[in-house]
Backbone bond lengths (Angstrom), bond angles and torsions (degrees), N, CA, C in turn:
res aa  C-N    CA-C-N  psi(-1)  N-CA   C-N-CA  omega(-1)  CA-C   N-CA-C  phi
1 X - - - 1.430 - - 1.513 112.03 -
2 X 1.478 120.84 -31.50 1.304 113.51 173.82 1.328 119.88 -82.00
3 X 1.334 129.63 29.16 1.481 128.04 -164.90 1.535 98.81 -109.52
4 X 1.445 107.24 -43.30 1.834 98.80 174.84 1.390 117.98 -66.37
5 X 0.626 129.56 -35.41 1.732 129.59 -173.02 1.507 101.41 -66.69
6 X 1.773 125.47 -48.38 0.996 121.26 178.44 1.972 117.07 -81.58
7 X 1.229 102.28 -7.24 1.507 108.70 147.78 1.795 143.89 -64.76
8 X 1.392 98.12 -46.00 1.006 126.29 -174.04 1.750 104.22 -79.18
9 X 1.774 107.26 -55.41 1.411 108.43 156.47 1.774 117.03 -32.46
10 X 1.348 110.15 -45.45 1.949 104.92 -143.40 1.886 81.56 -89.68
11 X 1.402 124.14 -39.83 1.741 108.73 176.94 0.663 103.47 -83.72
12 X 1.697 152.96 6.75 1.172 114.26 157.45 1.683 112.32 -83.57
13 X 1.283 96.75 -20.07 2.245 95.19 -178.06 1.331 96.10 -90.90
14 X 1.362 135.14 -14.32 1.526 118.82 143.43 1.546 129.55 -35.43
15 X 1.577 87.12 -50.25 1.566 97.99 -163.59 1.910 98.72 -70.63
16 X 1.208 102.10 -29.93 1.618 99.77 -157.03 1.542 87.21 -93.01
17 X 1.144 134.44 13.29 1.448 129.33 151.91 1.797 117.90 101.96
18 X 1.394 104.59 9.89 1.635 108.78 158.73 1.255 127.14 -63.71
19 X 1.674 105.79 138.23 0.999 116.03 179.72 1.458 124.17 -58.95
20 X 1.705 123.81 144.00 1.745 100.88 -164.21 1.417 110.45 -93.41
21 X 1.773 109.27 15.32 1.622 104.83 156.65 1.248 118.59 -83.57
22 X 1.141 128.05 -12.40 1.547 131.81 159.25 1.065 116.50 -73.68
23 X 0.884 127.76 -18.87 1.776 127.13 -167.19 2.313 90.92 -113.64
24 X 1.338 124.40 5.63 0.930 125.13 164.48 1.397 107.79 -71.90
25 X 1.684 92.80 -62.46 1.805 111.58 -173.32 1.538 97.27 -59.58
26 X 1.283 135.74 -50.28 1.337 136.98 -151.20 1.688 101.33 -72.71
27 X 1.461 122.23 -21.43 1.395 112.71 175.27 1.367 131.55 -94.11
28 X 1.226 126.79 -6.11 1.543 120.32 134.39 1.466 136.34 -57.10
29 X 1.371 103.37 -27.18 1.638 100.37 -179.18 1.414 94.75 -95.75
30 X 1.330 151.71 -56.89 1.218 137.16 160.25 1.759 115.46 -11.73
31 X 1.503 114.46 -63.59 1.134 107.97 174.21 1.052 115.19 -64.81
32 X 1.160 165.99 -19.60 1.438 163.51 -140.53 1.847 90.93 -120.92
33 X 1.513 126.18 -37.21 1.446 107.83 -164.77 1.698 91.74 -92.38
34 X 1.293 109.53 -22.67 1.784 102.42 176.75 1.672 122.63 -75.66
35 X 1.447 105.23 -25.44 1.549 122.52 167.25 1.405 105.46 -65.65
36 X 1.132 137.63 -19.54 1.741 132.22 -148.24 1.216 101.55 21.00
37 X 1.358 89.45 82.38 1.756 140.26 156.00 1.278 126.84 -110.88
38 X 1.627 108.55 -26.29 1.944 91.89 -152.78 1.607 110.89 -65.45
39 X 1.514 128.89 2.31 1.292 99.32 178.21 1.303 112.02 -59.45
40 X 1.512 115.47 -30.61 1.728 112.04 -174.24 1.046 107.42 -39.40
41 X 1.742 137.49 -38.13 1.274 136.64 -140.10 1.117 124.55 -74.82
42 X 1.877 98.42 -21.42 1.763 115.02 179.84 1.548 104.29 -75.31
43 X 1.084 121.04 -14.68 1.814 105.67 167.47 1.418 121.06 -84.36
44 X 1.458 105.62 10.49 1.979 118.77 179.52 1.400 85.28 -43.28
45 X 1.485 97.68 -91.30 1.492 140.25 -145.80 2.079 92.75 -49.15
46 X 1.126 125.18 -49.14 1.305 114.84 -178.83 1.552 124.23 -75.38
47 X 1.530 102.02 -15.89 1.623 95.53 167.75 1.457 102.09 -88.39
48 X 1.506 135.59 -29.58 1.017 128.29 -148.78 2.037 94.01 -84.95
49 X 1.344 122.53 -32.29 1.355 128.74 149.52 0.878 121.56 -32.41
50 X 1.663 127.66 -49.22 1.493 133.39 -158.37 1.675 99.71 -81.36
51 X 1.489 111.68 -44.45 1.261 114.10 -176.66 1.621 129.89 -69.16
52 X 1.437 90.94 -16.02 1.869 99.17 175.08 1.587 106.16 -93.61
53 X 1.238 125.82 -14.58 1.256 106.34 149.37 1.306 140.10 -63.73
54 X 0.865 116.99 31.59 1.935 128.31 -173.01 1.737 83.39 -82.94
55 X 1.628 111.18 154.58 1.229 92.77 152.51 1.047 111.35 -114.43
56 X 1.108 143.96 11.69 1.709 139.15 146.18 1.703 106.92 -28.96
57 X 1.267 107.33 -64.55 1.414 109.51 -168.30 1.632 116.93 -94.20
58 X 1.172 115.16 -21.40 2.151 103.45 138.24 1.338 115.42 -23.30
59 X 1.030 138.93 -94.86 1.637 147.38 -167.12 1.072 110.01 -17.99
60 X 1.707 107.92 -50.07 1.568 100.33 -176.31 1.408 149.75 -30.70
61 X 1.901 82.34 -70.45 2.180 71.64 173.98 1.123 104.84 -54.07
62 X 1.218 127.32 -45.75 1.570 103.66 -150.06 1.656 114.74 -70.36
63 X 1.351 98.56 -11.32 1.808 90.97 155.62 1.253 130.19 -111.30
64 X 1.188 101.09 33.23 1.787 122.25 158.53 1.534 96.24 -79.86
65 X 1.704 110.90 -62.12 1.130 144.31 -162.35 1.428 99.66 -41.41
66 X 1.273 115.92 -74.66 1.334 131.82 -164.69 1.461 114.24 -78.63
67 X 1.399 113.34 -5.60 1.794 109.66 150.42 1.217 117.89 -119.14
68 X 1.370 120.25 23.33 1.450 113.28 167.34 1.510 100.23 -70.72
């Protein structure tokens, strides 16, 4: 039952001209607020924290940075 709504959602921001990497990101959280799910959603932001502390992947921008 939660698949049309998040169908109907993704052609219509097709139609109105979104990009379909937004509408990648945009279909997990869609599912999760149509499931009555979204409390899960508040642990995004703290795993997604935990994981940019690597320092492998620190360095980066700044060598985006420094050869732009």
């Amino acid at each position: 039952m939660t698949a049309l709504p998040i169908l109907i959602v993704s052609a219509a921001l097709l139609m109105g001209g979104a990009v379909l990497a937004h509408l990648t990101g945009a279909a997990p959280i869609l599912s999760f607020v149509s499931a009555d799910r979204a409390r899960f959603l508040a642990a995004a932001p703290q795993r997604i924290i935990a994981q940019v502390d690597l320092f492998s992947i620190m360095p980066m921008p700044l060598f985006i940075l420094l050869f732009d």
